[in-house]
matplotlib code that plots the C-alpha trace (Angstrom):
import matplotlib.pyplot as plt

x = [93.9, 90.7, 91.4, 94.8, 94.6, 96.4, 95.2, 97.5, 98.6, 101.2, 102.8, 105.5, 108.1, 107.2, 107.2, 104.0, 102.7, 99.9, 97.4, 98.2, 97.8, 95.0, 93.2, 94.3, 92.9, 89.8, 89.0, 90.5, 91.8, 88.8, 86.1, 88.2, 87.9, 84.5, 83.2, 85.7, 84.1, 80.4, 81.3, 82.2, 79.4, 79.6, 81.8, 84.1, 87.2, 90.4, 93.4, 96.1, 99.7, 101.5, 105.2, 105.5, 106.0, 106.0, 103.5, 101.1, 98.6, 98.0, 96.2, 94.0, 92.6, 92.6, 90.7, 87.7, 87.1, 85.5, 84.4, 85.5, 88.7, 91.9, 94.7, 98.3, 101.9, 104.5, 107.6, 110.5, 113.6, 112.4, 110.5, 112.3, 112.1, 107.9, 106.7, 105.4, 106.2, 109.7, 109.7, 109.6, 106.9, 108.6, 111.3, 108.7, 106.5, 110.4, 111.1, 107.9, 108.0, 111.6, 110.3, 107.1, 110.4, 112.8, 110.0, 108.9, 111.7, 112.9, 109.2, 109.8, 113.9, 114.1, 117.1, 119.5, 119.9, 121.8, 120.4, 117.0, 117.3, 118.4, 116.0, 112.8, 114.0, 114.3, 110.6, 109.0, 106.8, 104.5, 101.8, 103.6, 105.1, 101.7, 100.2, 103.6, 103.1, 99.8, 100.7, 103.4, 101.6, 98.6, 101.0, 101.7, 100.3, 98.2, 101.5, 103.5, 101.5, 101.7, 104.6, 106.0, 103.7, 104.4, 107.9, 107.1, 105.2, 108.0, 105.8, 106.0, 104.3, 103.4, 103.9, 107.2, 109.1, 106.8, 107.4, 111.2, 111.5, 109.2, 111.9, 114.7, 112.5, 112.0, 115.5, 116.5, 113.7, 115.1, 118.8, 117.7, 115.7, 118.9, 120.7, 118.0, 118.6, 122.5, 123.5, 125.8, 127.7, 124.9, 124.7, 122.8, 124.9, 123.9, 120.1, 120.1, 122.3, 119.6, 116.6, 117.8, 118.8, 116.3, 116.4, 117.5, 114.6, 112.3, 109.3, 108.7, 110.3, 111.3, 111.1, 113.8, 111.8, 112.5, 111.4, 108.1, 108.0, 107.8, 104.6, 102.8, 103.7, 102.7, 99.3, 98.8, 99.5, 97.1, 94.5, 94.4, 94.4]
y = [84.2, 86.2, 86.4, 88.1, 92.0, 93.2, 91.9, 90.0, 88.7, 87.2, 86.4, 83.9, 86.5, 87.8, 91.4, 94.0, 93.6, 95.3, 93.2, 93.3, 97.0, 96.8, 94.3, 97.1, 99.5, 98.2, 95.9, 97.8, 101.4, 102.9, 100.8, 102.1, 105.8, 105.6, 104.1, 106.7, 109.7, 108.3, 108.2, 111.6, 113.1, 112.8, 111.4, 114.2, 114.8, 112.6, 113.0, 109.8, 110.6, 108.1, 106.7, 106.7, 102.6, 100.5, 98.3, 101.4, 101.4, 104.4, 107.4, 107.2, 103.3, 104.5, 107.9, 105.6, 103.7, 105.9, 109.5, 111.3, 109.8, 111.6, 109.8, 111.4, 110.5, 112.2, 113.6, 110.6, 111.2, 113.3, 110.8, 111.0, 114.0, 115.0, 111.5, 111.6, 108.4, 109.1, 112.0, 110.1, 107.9, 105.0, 105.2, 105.5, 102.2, 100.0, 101.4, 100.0, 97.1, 96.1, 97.0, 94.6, 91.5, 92.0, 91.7, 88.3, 87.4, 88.3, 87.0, 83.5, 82.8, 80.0, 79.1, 78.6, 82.1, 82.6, 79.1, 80.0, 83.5, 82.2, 79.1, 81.4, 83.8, 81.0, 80.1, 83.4, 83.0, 85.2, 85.2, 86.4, 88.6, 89.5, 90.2, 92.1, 94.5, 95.2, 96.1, 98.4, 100.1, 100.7, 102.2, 105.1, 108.4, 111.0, 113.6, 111.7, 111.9, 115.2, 115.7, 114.6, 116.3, 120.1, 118.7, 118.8, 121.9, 123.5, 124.4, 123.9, 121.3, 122.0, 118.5, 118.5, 118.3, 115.4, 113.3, 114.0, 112.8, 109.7, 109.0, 109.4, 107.1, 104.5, 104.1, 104.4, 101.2, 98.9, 99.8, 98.2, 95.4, 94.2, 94.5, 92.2, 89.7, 89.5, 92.0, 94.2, 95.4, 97.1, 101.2, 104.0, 104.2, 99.9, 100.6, 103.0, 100.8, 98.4, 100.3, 101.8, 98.5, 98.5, 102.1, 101.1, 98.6, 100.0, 97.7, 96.9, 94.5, 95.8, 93.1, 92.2, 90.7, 87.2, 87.8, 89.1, 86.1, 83.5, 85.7, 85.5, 82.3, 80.9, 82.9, 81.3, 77.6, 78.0, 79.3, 76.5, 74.3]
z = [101.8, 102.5, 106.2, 105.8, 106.7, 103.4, 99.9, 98.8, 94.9, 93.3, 89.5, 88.5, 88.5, 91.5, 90.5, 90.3, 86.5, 84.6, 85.6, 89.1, 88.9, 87.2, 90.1, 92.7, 90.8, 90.0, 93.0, 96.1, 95.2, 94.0, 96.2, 99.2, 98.0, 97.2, 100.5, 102.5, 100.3, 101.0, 104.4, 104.8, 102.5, 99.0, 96.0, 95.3, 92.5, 93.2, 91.7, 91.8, 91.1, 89.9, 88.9, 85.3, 85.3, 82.4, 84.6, 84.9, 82.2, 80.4, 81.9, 79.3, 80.4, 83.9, 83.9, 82.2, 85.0, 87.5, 86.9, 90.2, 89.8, 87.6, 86.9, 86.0, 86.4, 87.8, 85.7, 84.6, 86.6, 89.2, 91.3, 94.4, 94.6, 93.8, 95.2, 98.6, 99.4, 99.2, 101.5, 105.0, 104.5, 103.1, 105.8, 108.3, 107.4, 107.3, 111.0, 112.1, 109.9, 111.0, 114.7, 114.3, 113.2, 115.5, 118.5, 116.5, 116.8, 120.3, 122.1, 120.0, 121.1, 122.9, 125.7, 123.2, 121.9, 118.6, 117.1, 118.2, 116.4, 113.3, 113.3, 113.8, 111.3, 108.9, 109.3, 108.8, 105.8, 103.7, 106.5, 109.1, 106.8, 106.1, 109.5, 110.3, 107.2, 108.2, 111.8, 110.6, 107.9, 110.6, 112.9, 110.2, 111.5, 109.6, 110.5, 108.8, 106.0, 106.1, 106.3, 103.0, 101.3, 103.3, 102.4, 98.9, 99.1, 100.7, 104.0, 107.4, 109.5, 113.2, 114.2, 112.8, 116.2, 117.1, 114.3, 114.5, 117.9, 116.9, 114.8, 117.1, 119.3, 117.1, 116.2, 119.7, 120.5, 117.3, 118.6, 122.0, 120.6, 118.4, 121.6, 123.1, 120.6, 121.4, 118.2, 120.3, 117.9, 116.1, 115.8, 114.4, 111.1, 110.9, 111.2, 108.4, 106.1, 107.4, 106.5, 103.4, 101.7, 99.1, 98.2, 94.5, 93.9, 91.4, 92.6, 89.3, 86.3, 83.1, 80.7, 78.3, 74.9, 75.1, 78.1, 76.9, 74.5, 77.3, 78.9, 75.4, 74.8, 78.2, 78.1, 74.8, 75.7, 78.7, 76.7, 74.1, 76.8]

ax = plt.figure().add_subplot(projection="3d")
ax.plot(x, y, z, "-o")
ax.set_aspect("equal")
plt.show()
């Protein structure tokens, strides 16, 4: 677990929860900012936008925890369009991740083709999930990052030709690689259904109250234990 290149947690439901968050928070989000800020200088203000998630804790719990850092969250019902994430970024870090699979999986096909393909897709677990996540999320650019948020500023970005023919190249590259892999039939229109799958998955749970019940009455047993 320690040796993994992205810190990684998990919960019976397998959904992000409060304490989760929390751990983030506490144990990577804030030690990363302040060794990045020492680095460069000094500690300076930070502001962290956030969804406004029933998983989130409240600003007011979060602001106590470090001095230089603010805490707020962004509108309800307007998150796609004032989240930065949203505005390329996301996309971006799926074409690379989806990139990073298919050459798994095209480097690992044996001589039988199809039945090789689906065989080593079926044995991809959470580490090479893992170590593929990481490789795609390193292969972001700082453009990119800019990019979402000019878009949200409403200006321009110099590097904005660049980063749209990145894209056109790295949908051009997984088109090929599917080819590789004996999915002919694939197009354009098929990665973007492809990449866009998940769109509609909040990334978080909202609990129903029995629901709820269970947690309490799960910590409870385990404490009296």
């Amino acid at each position: 677990m320690s040796a993994l290149s992205v810190v990684y947690t998990s919960q019976k439901s397998a959904w992000i929860d409060s304490t989760i968050f929390m751990k983030w928070f506490l144990d990577v989000f804030i030690p990363s900012v302040k060794a990045h800020q020492l680095k460069n200088g000094k500690r300076q203000k930070t502001l962290v936008l956030l969804e406004n998630a029933p998983t989130h804790p409240s600003c007011d719990i979060l602001n106590e925890k470090d001095e230089f850092i603010k805490v707020t969250f962004l509108p309800p019902n307007v998150i796609s369009l004032l989240q930065s994430m949203d505005q390329g970024v996301i996309e971006t870090f799926k074409r690379y991740y989806r990139k990073e699979l298919l050459r798994k999986l095209l480097l690992e096909r044996e001589e039988d083709g199809e039945e090789s393909l689906l065989r080593n897709d079926k044995n991809i677990d959470l580490k090479d999930a893992s170590y593929m996540i990481s490789a795609a999320w390193n292969s972001v650019k700082e453009e990119n990052l800019k990019k979402a948020w000019n878009k949200i500023l409403d200006s321009e970005v110099n590097s904005r030709g660049m980063i749209e023919n990145d894209e056109q190249n790295d949908m051009s590259e997984i088109l090929g690689l599917l080819k590789e892999i004996d999915c002919h039939e694939c197009d354009e229109e098929n990665i973007h259904e492809w990449m866009n799958i998940d769109d509609a998955d909040p990334g978080h749970q909202i609990m129903q109250d029995s629901e709820i019940v269970n947690v309490v009455t799960d910590k409870d047993d385990a404490t009296s234990i």
